[in-house]
C-alpha positions in Angstrom: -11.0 -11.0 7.5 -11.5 -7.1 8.5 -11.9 -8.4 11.9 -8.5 -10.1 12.2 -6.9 -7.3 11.0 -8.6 -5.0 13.7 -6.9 -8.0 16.4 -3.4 -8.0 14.3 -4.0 -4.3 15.2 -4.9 -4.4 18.8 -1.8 -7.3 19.5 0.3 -5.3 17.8 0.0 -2.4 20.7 0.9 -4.4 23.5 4.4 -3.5 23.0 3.9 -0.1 24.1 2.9 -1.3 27.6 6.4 -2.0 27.9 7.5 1.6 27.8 5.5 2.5 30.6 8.7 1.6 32.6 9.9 4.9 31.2 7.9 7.1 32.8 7.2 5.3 35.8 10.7 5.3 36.6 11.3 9.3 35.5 8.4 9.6 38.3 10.7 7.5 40.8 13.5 8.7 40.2 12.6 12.9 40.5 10.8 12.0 43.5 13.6 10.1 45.1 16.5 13.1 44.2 13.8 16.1 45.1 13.7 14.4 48.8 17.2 14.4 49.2 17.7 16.9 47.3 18.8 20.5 49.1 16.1 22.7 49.8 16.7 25.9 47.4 16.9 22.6 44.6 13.3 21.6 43.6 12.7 19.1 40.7 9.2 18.7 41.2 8.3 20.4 37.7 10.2 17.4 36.2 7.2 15.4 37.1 5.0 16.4 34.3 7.0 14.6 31.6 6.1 11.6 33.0 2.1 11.7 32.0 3.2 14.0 29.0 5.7 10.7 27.1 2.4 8.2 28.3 0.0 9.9 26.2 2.4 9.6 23.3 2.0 5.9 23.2 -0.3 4.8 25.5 -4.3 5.3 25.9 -6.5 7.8 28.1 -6.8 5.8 31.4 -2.9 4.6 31.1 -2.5 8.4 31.0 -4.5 9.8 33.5 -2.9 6.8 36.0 0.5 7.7 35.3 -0.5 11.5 36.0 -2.4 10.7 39.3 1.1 8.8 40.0 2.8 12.2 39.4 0.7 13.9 41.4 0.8 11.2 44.6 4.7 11.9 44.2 4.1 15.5 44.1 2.6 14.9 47.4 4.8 12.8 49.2 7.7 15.5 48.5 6.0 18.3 49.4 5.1 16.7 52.7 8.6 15.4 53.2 10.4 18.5 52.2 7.6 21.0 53.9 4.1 21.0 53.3 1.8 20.1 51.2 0.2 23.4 51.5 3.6 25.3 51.2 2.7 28.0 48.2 5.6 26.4 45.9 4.3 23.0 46.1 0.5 23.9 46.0 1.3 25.8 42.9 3.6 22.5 41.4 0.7 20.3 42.3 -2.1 22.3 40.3 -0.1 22.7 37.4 0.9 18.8 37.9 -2.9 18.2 37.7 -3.9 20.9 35.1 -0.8 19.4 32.7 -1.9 15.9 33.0 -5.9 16.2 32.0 -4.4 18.0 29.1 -1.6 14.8 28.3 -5.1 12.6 29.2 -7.2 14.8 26.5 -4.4 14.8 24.0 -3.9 10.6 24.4 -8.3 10.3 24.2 -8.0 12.1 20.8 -4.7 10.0 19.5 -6.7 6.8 20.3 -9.8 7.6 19.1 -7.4 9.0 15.6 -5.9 5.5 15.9 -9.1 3.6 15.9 -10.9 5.3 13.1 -7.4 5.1 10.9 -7.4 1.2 11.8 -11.0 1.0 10.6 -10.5 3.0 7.5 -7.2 0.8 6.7 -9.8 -2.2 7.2 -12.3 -1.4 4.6 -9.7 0.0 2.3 -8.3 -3.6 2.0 -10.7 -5.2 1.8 -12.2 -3.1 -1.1 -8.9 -3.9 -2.8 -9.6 -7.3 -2.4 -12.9 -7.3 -3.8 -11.6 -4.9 -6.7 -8.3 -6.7 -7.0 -9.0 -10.8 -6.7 -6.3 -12.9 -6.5 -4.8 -14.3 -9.5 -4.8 -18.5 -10.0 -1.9 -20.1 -9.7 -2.4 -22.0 -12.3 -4.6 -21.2 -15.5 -4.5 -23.4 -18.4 -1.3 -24.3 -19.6 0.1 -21.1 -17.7 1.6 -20.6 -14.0 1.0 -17.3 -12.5 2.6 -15.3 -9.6 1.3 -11.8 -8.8 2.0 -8.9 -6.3 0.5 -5.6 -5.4 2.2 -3.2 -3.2 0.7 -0.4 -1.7 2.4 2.9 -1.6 0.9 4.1 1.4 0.7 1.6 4.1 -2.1 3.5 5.9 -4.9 2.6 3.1 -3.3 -0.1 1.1 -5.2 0.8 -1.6 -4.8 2.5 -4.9 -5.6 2.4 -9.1 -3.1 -0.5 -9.8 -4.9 -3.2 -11.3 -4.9 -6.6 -12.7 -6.7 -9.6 -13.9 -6.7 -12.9 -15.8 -9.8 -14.5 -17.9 -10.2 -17.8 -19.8 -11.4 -17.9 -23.2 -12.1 -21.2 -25.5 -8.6 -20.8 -26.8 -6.6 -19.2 -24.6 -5.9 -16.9 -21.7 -6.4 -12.8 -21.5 -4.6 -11.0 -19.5 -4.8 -7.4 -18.5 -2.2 -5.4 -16.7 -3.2 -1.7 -15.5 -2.8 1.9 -13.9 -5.4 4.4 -13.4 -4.2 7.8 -12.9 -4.5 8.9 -9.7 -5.0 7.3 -6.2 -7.5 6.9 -3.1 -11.2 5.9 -3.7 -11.6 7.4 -7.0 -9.0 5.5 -8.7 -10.1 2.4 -7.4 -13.5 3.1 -8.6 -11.9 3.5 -12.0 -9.9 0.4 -11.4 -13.5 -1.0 -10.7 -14.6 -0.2 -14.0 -12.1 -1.2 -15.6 -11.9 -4.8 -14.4 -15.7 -5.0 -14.5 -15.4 -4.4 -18.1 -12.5 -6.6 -19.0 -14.2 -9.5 -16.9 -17.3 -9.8 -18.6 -16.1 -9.2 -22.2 -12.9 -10.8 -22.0 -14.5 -14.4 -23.0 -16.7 -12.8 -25.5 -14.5 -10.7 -27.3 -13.2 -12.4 -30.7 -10.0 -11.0 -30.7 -7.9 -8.9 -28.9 -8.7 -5.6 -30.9 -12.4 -5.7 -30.3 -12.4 -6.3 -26.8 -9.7 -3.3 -26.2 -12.1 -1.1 -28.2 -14.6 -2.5 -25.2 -12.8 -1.4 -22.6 -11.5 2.3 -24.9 -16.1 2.4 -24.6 -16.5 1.8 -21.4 -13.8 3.7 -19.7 -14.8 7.0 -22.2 -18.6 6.7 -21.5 -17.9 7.1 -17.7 -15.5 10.1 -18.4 -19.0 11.4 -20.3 -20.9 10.6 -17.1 -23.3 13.8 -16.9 -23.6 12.5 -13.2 -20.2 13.1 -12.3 -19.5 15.1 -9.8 -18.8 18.9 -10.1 -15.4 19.6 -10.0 -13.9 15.7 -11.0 -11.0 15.6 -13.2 -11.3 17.2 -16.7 -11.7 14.1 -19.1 -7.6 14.8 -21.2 -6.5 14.4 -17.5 -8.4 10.9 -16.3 -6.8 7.9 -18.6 -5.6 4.5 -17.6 -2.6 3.0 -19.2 -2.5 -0.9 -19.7 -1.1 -3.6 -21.7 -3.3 -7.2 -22.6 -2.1 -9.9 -23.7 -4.1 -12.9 -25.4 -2.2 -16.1 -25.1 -3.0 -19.1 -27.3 -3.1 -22.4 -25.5 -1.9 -24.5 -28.5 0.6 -22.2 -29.9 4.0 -21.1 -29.0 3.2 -17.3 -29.0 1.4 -14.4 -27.0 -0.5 -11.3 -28.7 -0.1 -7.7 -27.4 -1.8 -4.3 -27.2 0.2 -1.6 -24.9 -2.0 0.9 -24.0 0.6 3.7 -23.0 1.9 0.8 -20.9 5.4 -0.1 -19.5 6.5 -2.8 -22.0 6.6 -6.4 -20.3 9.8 -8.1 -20.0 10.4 -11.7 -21.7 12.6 -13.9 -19.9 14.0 -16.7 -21.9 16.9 -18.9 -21.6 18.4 -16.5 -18.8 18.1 -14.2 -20.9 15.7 -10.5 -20.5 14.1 -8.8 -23.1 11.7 -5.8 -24.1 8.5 -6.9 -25.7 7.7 -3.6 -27.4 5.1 -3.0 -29.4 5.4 -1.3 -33.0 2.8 1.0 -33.1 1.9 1.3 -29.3 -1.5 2.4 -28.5 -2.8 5.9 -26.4 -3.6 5.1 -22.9 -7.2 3.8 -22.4 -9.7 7.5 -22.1 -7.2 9.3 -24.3 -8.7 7.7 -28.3 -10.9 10.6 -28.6 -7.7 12.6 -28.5 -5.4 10.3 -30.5 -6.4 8.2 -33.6 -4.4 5.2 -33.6 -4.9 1.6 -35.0 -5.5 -1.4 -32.2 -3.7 -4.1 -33.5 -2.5 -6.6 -31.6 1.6 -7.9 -32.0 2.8 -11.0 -31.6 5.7 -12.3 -30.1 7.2 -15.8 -29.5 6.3 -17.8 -25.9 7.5 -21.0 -25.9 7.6 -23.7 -23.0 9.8 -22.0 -20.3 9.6 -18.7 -21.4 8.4 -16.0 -18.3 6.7 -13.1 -19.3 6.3 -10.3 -16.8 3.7 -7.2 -16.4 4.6 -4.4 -14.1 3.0 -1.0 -13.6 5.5 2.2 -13.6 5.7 2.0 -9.8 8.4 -0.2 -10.1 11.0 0.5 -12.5 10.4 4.5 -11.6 10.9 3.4 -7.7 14.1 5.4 -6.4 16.8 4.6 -3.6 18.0 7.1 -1.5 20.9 8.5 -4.3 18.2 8.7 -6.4 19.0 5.8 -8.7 15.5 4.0 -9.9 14.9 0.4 -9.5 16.8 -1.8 -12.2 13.9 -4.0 -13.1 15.8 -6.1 -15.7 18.6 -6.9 -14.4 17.1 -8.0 -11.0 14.9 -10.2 -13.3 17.6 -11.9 -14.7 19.2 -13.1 -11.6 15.7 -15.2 -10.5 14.2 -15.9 -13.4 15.0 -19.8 -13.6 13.6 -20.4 -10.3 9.7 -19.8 -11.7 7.0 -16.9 -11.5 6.6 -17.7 -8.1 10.1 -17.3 -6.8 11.1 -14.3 -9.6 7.8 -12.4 -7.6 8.7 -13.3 -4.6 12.3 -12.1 -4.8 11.6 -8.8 -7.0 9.1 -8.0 -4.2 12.1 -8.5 -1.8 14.4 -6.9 -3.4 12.1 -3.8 -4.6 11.5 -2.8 -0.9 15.1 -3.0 -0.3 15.9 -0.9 -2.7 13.5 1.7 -1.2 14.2 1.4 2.0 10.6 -0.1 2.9 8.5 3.3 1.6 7.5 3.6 -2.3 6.5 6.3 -3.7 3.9 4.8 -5.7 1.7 1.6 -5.8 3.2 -0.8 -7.5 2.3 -4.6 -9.4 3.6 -7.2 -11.1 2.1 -10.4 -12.9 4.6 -12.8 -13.8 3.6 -15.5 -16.4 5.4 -18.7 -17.3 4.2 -21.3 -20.3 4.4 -24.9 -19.1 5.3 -27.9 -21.3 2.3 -30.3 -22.2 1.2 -33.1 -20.1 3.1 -36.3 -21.4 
């Protein structure tokens, strides 16, 4: 899989041999006027663009070709005009030559920046994807559609986080979104799902097994091993929302953990599913005593329920405006988890112009009638 990538990479260069037409032709075309050209006129200096735009797209050896085609037409005008020893030419060819090692130099070190940023982008995903597995379609009596978008296209990674587990009567869901990004938050993110993997089936109810992951997220803030200088413990937390969803009745259970609240679609119509007494953010209990009940709320046949992390509904447009979650919801909802997904996905990147500022995810989560 990294592998492909690195060849998606690579094909994905060959463009840029086509703009080699550029400075070949500069090269031409300075030679051409500087012959003709009257003798007090001398465009000769022109000539070092042409290896100086190659080394801004193209590699070492493209580089260093394009300058020794510089300095052949250096050459040929000095001998057509003069001589190739004249003083004014001798001086234009060494600087030619001196100007394109350093455009060669420059293009070796963008390469070689290139290559270890495609290799980094490499492993980054396909941490993500060993962090972050792919959600079922299908789990139960529920159909699932999921997304995760990277803020950064570079490392396509980040502390987003989601996951689904079965239990003997039902499905757990888990919907997250560790502060802070890079490495460290996915090694929180890690954690996180480690936790709610293996307890999620063991768990009785919802309360106990969010007190699990409240444990296991705090005892790695109390890591004595941690390294010097890591966050202080008030200012690592992970906010998240669970949902427990009963296969044989029409409703879902929820704790918000300092969570965006997920959205109910039913009947074409959106809601809020808000929680009464909403719980701190996972890492934050020791600060904040609170009581982890779960709410429940009605899911019938046909109803969607979505999960989202704050990277989408605080995603901005250029005036500023920030992504209006609901009512884009509302407009797909009929057409299934997958389509709603797919077109909020869509429509998100339009509405920020193809750069967010944050990583953002969204599970969406439709009951299905029983098999007749």
């Amino acid at each position: 899989m990294v592998r492909g990538r690195l060849r998606d990479h690579r094909s994905s260069r060959e463009p840029r041999h086509a703009l080699l037409a550029v400075p070949i032709a500069l090269i031409l075309m300075v030679t051409v006027i500087d012959v003709l050209a009257p003798p007090n006129v001398h465009l000769g200096p022109f000539l070092v663009a042409a290896p100086a735009v190659t080394a801004s797209f193209a590699g070492p050896r493209t580089t260093a070709g394009v300058g020794a085609l510089a300095v052949l037409a250096q050459a040929v005008v000095g001998a057509a005009r003069t001589s190739i020893v004249d003083l004014n030419h001798t001086f234009q060819l060494i600087t030619l030559i001196l100007m394109s090692a350093f455009a060669t130099s420059f293009a070796a070190r963008r390469e070689r920046h290139e290559r270890e940023l495609t290799q980094l982008r490499s492993v980054a995903t396909a941490a993500q994807e060993v962090v972050l597995k792919p959600l079922p379609h299908r789990i139960g009596p529920l159909r699932i559609a999921s997304v995760y978008l990277a803020a950064e296209s570079e490392a396509q990674i980040g502390g987003d986080l989601y996951a689904a587990a079965r239990t003997e009567k039902g499905t757990r869901i888990i919907i997250g979104d560790v502060r802070g990004k890079g490495l460290e938050a996915v090694g929180d993110a890690a954690l996180l799902l480690g936790a709610f993997r293996g307890a999620a089936h063991r768990q009785a109810d919802l309360s106990a097994l969010v007190t699990f992951l409240e444990g296991a997220v705090s005892s790695d803030l109390d890591d004595p091993a941690a390294p010097v200088g890591a966050e202080d413990p008030g200012e690592a937390f992970t906010t998240a929302a669970m949902m427990d969803i009963p296969d044989e009745e029409p409703v879902l259970n929820l704790i918000n953990c300092g969570h965006p609240p997920p959205l109910l679609v039913r009947g074409g119509r959106v809601s809020l599913l808000e929680v009464h007494q909403p719980a701190p953010p996972l890492g934050l209990t020791a600060f904040v005593e609170t009581d982890l009940a779960a709410e429940s709320f009605t899911f019938e046949h046909g109803d969607i329920a979505l999960l989202y992390t704050d990277g989408v509904i605080e995603a901005r447009n250029r005036d500023g405006m920030f992504y209006p979650l609901a009512e884009r919801v509302a407009a797909k909802a009929d057409k299934g988890p997958d389509a709603l997904v797919a077109h909020l996905r869509k429509d998100l990147m339009r509405h920020v112009g193809g750069h967010l500022g944050d990583d953002a995810a969204m599970v969406a989560i439709e009951r299905m009638p029983p098999p007749s």
